[in-house]
ZADOKE-829037 format. One line per 5 residues: number of its first residue (from 1); their letters; for each residue x, y, z of C-alpha. Coordinates in Angstrom, 2 decimals, padded with zeros to 5 digits. Example, Ala and Ser with C-alpha at 12.3 -4.5 7.8 and 13.67 -1.06 7.14 Angstrom:
2
1 = AS = 012.30 -004.50 007.80 | 013.67 -001.06 007.14
# end
This chain:
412
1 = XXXXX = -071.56 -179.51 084.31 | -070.99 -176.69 081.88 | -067.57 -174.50 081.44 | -068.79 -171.87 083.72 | -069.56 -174.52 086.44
6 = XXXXX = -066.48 -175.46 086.70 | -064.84 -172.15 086.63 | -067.01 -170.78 089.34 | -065.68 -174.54 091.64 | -061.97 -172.95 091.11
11 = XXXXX = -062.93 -169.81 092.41 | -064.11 -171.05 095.11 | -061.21 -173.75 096.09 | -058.65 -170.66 094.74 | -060.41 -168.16 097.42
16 = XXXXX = -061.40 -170.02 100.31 | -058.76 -172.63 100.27 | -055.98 -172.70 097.72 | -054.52 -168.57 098.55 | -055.04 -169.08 102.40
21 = XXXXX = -053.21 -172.05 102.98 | -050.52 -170.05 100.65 | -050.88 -167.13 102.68 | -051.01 -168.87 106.24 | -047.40 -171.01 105.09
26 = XXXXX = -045.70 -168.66 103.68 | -046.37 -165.97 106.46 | -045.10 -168.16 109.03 | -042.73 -169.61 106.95 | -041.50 -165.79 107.14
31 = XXXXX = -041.55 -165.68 110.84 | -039.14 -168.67 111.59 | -036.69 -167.23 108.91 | -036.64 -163.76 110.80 | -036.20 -165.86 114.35
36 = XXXXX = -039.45 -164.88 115.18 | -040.69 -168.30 116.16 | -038.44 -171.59 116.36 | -040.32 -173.92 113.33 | -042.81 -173.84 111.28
41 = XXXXX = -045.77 -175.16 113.55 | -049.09 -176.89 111.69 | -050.89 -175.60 114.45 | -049.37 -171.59 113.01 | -050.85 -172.72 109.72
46 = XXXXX = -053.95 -173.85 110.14 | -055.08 -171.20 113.08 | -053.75 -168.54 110.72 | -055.34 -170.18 107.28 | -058.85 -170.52 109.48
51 = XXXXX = -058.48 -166.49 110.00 | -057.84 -165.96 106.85 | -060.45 -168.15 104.94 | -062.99 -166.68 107.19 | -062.05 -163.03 106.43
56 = XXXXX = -061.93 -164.21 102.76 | -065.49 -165.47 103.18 | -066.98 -162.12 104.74 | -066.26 -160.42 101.65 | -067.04 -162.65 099.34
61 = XXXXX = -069.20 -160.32 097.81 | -066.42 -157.84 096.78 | -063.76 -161.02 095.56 | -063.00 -160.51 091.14 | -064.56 -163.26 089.61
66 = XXXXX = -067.23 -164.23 092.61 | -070.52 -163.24 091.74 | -071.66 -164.06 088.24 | -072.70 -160.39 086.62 | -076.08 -162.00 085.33
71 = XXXXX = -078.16 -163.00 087.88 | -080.50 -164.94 085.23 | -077.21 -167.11 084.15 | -077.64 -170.90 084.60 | -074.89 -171.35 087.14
76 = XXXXX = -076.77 -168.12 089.23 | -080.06 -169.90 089.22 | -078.33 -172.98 090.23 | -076.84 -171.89 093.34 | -079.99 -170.62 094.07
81 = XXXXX = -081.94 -173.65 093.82 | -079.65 -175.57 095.71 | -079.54 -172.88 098.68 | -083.75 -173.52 098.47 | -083.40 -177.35 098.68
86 = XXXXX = -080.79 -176.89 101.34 | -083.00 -174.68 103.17 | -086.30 -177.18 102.62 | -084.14 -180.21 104.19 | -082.99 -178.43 107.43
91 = XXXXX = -086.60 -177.28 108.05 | -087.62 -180.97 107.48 | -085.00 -182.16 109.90 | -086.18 -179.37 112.61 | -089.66 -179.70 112.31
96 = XXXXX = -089.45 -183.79 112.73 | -086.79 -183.21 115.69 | -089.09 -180.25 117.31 | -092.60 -180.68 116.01 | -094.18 -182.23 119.42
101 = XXXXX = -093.10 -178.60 121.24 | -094.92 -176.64 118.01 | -099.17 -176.12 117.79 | -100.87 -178.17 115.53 | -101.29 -174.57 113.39
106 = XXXXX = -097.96 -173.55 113.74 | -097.11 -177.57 112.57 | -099.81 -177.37 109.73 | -098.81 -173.67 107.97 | -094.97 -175.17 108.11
111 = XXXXX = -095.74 -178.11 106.82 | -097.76 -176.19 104.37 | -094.47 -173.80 103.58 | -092.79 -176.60 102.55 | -094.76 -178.94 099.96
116 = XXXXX = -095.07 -174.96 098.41 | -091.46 -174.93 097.91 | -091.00 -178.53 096.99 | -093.46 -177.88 094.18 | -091.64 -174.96 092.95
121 = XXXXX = -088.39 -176.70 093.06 | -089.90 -179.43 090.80 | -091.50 -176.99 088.06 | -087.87 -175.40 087.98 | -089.73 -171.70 088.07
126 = XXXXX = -087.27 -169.08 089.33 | -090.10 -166.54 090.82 | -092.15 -169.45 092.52 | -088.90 -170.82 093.91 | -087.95 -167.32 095.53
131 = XXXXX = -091.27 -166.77 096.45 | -091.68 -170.27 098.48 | -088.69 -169.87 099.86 | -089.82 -166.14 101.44 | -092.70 -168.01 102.71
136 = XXXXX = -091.07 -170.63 104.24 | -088.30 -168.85 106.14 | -091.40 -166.20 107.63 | -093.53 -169.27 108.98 | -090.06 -171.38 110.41
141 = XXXXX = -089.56 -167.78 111.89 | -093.07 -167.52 113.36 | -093.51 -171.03 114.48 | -089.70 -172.63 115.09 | -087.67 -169.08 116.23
146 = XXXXX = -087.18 -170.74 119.71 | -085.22 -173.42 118.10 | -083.47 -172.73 115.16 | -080.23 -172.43 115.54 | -078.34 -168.94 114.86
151 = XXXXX = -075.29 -169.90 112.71 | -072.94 -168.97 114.79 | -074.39 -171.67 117.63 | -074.12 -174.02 114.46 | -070.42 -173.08 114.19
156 = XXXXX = -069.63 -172.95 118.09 | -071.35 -176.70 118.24 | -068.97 -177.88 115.37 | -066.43 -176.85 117.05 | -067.55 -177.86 120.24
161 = XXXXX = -067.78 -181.34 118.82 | -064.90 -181.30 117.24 | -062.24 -180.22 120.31 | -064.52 -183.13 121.83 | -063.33 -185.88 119.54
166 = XXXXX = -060.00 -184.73 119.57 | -059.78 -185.05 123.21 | -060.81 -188.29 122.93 | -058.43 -189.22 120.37 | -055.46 -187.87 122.03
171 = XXXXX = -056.39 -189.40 125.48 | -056.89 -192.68 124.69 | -056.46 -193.76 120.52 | -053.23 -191.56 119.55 | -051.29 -188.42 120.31
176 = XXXXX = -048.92 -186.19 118.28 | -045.18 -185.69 119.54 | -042.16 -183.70 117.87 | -038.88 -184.66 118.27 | -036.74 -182.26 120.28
181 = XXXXX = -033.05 -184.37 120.21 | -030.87 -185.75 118.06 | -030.60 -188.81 120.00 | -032.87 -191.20 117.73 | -031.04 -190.08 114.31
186 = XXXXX = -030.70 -191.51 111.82 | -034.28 -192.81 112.76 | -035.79 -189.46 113.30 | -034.38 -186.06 112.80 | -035.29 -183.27 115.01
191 = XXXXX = -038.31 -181.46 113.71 | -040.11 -184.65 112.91 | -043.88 -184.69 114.22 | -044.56 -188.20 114.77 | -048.33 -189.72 116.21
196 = XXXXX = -047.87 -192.75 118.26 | -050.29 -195.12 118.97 | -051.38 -195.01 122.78 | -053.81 -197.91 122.58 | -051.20 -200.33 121.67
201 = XXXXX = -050.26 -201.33 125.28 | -053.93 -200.60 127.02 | -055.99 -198.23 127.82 | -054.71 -195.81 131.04 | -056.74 -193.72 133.19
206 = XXXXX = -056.62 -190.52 132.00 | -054.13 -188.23 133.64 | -053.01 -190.81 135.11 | -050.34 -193.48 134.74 | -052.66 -196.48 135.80
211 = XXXXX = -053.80 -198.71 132.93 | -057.32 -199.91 133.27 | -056.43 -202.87 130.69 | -053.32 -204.14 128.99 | -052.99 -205.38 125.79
216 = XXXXX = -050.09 -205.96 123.71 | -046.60 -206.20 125.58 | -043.53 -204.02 124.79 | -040.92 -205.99 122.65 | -037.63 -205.76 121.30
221 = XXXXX = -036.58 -203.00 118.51 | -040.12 -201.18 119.37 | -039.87 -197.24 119.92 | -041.96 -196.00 122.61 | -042.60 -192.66 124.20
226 = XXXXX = -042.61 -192.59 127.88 | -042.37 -190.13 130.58 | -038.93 -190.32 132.06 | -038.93 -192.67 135.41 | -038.52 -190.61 139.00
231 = XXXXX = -036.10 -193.39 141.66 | -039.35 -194.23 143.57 | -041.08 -195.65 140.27 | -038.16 -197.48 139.23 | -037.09 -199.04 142.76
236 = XXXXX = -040.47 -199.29 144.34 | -039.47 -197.30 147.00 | -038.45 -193.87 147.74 | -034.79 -193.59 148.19 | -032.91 -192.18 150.77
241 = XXXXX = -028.99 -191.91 149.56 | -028.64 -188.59 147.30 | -026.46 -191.07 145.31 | -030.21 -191.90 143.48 | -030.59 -188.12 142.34
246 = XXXXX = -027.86 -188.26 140.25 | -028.40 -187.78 136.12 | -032.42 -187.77 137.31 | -033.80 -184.13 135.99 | -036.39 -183.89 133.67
251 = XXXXX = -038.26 -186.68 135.42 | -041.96 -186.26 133.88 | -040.39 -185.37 130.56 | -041.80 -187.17 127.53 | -038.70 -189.00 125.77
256 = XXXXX = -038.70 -191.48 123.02 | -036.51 -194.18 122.53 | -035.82 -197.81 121.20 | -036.43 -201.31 123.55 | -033.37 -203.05 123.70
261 = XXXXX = -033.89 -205.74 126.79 | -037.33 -206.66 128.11 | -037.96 -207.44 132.18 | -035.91 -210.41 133.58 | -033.02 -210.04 130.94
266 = XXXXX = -029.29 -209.70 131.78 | -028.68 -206.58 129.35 | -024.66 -205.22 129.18 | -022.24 -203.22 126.65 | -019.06 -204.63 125.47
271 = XXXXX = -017.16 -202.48 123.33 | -019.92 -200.67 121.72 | -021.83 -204.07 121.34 | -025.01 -204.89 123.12 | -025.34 -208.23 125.01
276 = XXXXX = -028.91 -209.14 126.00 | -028.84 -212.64 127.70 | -025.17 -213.33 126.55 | -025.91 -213.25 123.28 | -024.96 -209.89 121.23
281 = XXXXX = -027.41 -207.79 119.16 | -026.31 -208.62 115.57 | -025.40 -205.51 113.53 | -023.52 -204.72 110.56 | -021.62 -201.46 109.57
286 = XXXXX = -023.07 -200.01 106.02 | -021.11 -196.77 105.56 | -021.91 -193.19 106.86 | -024.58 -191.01 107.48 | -025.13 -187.47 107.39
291 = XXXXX = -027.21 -185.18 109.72 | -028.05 -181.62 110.64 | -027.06 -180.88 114.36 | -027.15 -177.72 116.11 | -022.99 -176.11 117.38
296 = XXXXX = -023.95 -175.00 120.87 | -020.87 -172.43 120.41 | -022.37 -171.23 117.38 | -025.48 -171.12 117.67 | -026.03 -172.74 114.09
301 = XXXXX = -026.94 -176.51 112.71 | -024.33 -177.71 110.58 | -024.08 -180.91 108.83 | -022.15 -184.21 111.01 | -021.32 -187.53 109.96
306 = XXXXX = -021.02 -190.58 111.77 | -020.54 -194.56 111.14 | -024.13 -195.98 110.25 | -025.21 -199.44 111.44 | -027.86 -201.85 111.04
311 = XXXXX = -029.06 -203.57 113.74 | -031.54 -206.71 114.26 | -033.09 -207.08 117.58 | -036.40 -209.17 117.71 | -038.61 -208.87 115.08
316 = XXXXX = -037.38 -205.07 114.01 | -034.35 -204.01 111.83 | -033.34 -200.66 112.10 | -030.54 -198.36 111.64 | -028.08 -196.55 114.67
321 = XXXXX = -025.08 -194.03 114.22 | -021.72 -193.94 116.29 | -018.98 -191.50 116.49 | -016.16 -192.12 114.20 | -013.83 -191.58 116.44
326 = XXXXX = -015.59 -191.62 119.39 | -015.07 -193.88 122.77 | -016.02 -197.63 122.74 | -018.74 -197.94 125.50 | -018.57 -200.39 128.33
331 = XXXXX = -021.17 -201.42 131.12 | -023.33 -203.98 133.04 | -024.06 -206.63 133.49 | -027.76 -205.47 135.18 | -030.78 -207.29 135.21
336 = XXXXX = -034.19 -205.05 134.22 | -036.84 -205.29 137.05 | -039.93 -206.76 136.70 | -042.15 -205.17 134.48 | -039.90 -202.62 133.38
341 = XXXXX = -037.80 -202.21 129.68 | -034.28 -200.95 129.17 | -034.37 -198.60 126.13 | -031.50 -196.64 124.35 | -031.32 -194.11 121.97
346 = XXXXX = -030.36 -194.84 117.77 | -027.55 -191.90 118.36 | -025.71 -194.03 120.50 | -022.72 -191.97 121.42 | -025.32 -188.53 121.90
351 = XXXXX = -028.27 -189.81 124.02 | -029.24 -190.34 127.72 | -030.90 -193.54 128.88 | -031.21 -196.81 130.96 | -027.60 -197.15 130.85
356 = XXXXX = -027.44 -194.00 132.73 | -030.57 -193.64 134.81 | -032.39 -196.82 134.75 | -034.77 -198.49 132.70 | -038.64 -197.71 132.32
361 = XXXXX = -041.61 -199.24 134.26 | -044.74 -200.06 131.55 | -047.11 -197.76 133.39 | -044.40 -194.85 132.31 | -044.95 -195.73 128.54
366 = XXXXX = -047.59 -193.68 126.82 | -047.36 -195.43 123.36 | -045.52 -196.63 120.10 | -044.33 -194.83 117.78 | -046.33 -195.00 114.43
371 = XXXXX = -045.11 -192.54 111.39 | -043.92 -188.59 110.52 | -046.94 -186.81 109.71 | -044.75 -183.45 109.77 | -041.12 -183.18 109.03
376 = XXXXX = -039.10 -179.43 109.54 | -035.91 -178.75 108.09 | -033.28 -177.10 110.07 | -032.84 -174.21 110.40 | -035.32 -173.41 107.83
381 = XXXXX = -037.87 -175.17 105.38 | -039.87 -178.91 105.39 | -038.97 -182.21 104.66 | -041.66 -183.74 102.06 | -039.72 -186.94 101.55
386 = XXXXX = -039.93 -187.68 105.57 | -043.88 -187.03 105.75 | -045.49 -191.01 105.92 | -042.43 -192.12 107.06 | -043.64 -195.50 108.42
391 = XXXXX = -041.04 -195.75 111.85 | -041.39 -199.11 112.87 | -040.78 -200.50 109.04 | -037.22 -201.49 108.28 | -034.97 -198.87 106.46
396 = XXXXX = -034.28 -197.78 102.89 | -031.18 -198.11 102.31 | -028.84 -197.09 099.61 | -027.32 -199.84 097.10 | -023.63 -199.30 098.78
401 = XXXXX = -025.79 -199.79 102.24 | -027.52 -202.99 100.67 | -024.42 -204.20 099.37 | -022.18 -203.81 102.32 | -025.49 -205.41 104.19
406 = XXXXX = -025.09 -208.76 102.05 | -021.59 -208.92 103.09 | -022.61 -209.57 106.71 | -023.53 -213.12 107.20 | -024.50 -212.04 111.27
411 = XX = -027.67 -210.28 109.49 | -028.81 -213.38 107.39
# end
């Protein structure tokens, strides 16, 4: 591959890929600054770097630096070979796929068409190639019209086939969530995009809540995405007393949070300290940590800090926050149902969960949590260093963390 080869390859990454994706990010980049949308969206990028791309790709004639000025050049006659063999494979493909609807003339002159052109691609002749490939394309349009396809059937078939597999993916293999709370910081931040794995615990019906097969249980330290639990799945019954509508909105809601007591165990809260069984969660204090959260009086996200902790539950280590000076918490002893988990949140003193309306039945769990594929900053900007964040892996810490770890024989 010559100098010129190569040169004409940057053009086209620079035109059709590298200055659209700039464009598309920095555009809506633009919009979230000015308020005009909340975040910076993937979906905003790529929809608007498709529009562009394809615009780019219209004129492609008119681009600086696109067409090579000599059409005798090697890298012209290249392209134009390879267009030719592109063109003789896709009539081999559609005659073998269509031939039995074709005449045996029809069959014979195509057939015919192409040996011409594969000759003239192997003596390398530029008139013989452009020639054979005239002929070609005016037989495949005498003989095959009815089933070539236009290209934009070819395009709306791609993407046909592609909103297909996605569907499938997100139904049944893994689906993409953001993070709308602060309630599982320091774990993850809100504007993390996270994918979660939804064949983990079976395989449900779709649009539904019944699993046709199980697999792996839930277990301790995992965090899960479920939709939040109405009375009547949690009870087995439909309650009566308006006492069981209390704290229960947003039933439906996705929410994401961390297993901390599986069905059958005696779960309570003693001074800030889980108890699951009798025995308490060990956890060790490692120093402070610092996060963006929104002032509702404001209207602007400001930095907090708050006392960082390491936990061990199971086989999972992972890091929660408290309030410095907030209240010590207090409550139980309850028992979790029967197939059913008792989750909280890693923010313990800002979330909502089982310890205030109830723990979650496994048909309400869609899936564990896998890794941040998409991390934005708030109020502005992206997070590279979150992006392949692995969530269920233990924390990095920092070496005053690690060392104030070591000094907790609990966590040994």
């Amino acid at each position: 591959m010559n100098l010129k080869h190569l040169i004409r390859r940057f053009w086209y990454f620079f035109w059709f890929f590298a200055l659209p994706i700039v464009v598309a990010w920095v555009t809506v980049d633009m919009l979230v600054r000015a308020g005009m949308i909340e975040e910076v969206e993937v979906w905003y990028v790529l929809l608007l770097f498709a529009m562009l791309a394809f615009s780019t790709y219209t004129i492609r004639a008119k681009l600086p630096f696109w067409q090579d000025p000599d059409p005798n050049s090697e890298f012209s006659r290249h392209r134009r070979r390879q267009e030719a063999a592109q063109l003789k494979k896709n009539i081999e493909k559609l005659l073998a796929k269509k031939g039995g609807k074709v005449s045996e003339k029809g069959k014979a002159e195509v057939t015919a068409a192409l040996q011409r052109l594969a000759i003239a691609l192997h003596d390398g002749v530029d008139k013989s190639i452009a020639d054979a490939v005239k002929n070609l394309e005016k037989k495949t349009d005498q003989y095959l019209a009815f089933v070539r396809k236009s290209a934009a059937r070819e395009y709306i078939e791609s993407i046909g086939v592609a909103v297909l597999v996605a569907v499938v993916l997100r139904l049944f293999v893994v689906e993409a969530f953001k993070i709308p709370s602060e309630s599982m910081v320091p774990t993850l931040m809100v504007g993390d995009h996270i994918f979660v794995s939804k064949y983990r615990y079976g395989l449900s019906i779709p649009l539904s809540k019944k699993r046709l097969v199980r697999f792996a249980k839930p277990d301790y330290g995992e965090v899960i995405v479920f939709l939040k639990p109405s009375r009547e799945e949690q009870m087995g019954f439909a309650p009566n007393n308006s006492f069981f509508d209390e704290d229960h909105d947003m039933v439906g809601v996705d929410f994401i949070k961390r297993i901390a007591a599986l069905p059958g165990d005696v779960v309570s809260m003693q001074q800030d300290i889980m108890y699951v069984n009798g025995n308490p969660i060990p956890r060790c204090h490692v120093g402070k940590q610092t996060y963006r959260t929104r002032n509702r009086f404001r209207g602007t996200w400001e930095d907090h800090e708050a006392d960082l902790w390491i936990e061990k539950h199971g086989k999972h280590t992972y890091t929660i926050i408290e309030e410095s000076s907030g209240p010590k918490h207090n409550f139980g002893p309850i028992t979790v149902p029967q197939d059913q988990v008792f989750v909280l949140g890693d923010n313990r003193d800002n979330s909502r969960d089982s310890r205030s309306w109830g723990s979650v039945p496994f048909d309400n769990i869609k899936g564990r949590a896998m890794f941040i594929w998409w991390s934005n900053r708030r109020p502005y900007g992206f997070q590279w260093d979150r992006v392949g964040t692995m969530i269920m892996q233990p924390p990095e810490l920092s070496e005053a963390s690690q060392a104030a770890l070591a000094k907790c024989p609990n966590m040994r």
